[in-house]
Structures are given as C-alpha cells and as structure tokens.
C-alpha positions as CSV (number, residue, x, y, z in Angstrom):
1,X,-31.8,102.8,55.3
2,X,-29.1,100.6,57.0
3,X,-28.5,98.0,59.4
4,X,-25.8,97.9,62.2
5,X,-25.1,94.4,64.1
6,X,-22.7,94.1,66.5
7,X,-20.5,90.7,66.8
8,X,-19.0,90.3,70.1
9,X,-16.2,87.2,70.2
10,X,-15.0,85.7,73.7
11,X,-11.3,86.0,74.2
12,X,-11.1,82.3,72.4
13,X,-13.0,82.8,69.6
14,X,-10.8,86.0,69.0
15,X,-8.0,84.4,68.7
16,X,-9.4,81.4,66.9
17,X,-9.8,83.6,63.9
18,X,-6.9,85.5,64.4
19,X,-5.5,82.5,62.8
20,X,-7.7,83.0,60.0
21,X,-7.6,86.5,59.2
22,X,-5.6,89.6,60.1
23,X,-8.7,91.9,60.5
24,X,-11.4,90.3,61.9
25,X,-14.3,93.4,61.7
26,X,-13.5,93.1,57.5
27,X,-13.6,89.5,57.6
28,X,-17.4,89.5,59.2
29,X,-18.2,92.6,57.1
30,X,-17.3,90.6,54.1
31,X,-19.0,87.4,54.9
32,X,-22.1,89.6,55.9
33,X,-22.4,92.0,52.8
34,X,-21.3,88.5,50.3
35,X,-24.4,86.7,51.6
36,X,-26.7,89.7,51.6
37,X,-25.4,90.1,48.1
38,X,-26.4,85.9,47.3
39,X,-29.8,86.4,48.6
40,X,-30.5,89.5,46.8
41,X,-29.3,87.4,43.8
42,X,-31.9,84.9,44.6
43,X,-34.5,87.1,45.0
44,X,-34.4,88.6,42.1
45,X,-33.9,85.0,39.8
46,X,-37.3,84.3,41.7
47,X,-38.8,87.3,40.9
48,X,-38.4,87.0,37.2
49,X,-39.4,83.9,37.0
50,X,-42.5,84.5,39.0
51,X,-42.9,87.8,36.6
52,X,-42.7,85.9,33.5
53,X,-44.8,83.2,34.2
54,X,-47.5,85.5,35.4
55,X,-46.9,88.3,32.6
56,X,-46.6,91.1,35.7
57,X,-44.4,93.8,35.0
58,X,-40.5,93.5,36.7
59,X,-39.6,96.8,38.8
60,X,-36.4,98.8,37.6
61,X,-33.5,98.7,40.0
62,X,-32.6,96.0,42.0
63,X,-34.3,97.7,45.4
64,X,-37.3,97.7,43.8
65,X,-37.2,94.4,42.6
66,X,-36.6,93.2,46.5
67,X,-39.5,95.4,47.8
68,X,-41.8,93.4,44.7
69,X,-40.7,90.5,45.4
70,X,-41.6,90.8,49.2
71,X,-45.2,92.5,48.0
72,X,-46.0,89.7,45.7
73,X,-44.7,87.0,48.4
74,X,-42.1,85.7,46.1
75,X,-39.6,86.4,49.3
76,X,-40.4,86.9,53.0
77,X,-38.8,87.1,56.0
78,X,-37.2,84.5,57.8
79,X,-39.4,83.2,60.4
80,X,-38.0,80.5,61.9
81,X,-36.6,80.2,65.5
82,X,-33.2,82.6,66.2
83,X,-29.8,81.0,67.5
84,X,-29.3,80.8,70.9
85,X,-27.4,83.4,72.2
C-alpha cells in the first residue's frame, strides 16, 4: 500500500524555495520519506521497550513491528486538529 499527497505552492512560495533547492518535488519527497523514516524509528524504540518490559514477543520485520505497535497502542494516529488550508 502507498500514499500519494499532492503539495500545491503559490507562485511565491515557488520561488521562495527555488532559492533553496533546484528540484523542488525531490526536496518535499525527501523531507517527507526522512520524517516517515524518524517516526518509524520511534515506533519501533517504543515498541521494544514496551515488549521487554511486558515479556510480549517483538514481530519480525519492521512493518510488522508498526502494525504491533498500533495493535498494542504503543503508537496511534495523530488526532489532533489539521492545518488550516
């Protein structure tokens, strides 16, 4: 399974980070997938410590250890209220 967003910039903040970056789409795709990649990171350090302090057996794989987490309510979705758009 995957997940497409779409980012859409106004014509300032286009070339605001033209200034920062030659190819914007890979600049977002990279912020994106690095902080997808720190959460998952976090997950699982949460996980294992929930596992050993509760002798529970730690899935194999790191997708399994993100769907454990979420069914043993070490993780859960972000709930709070979304940015304005």
């Amino acid at each position: 399974m995957s997940h497409t967003t779409t980012v859409t910039l106004t014509d300032t903040e286009e070339k605001a980070m033209s200034t920062i970056t030659a190819n914007i789409d890979d600049w977002i795709t990279n912020a994106a997938l690095n902080r997808a990649r720190i959460a998952k990171e976090e997950i699982i350090a949460d996980l294992i410590r929930h596992c050993n302090a509760n002798d529970i057996a730690l899935a194999v794989g790191e997708a399994a250890q993100v769907d454990q987490a979420f069914d043993l309510g070490v993780a859960e979705l972000y709930t709070d209220v979304p940015f304005p758009s």
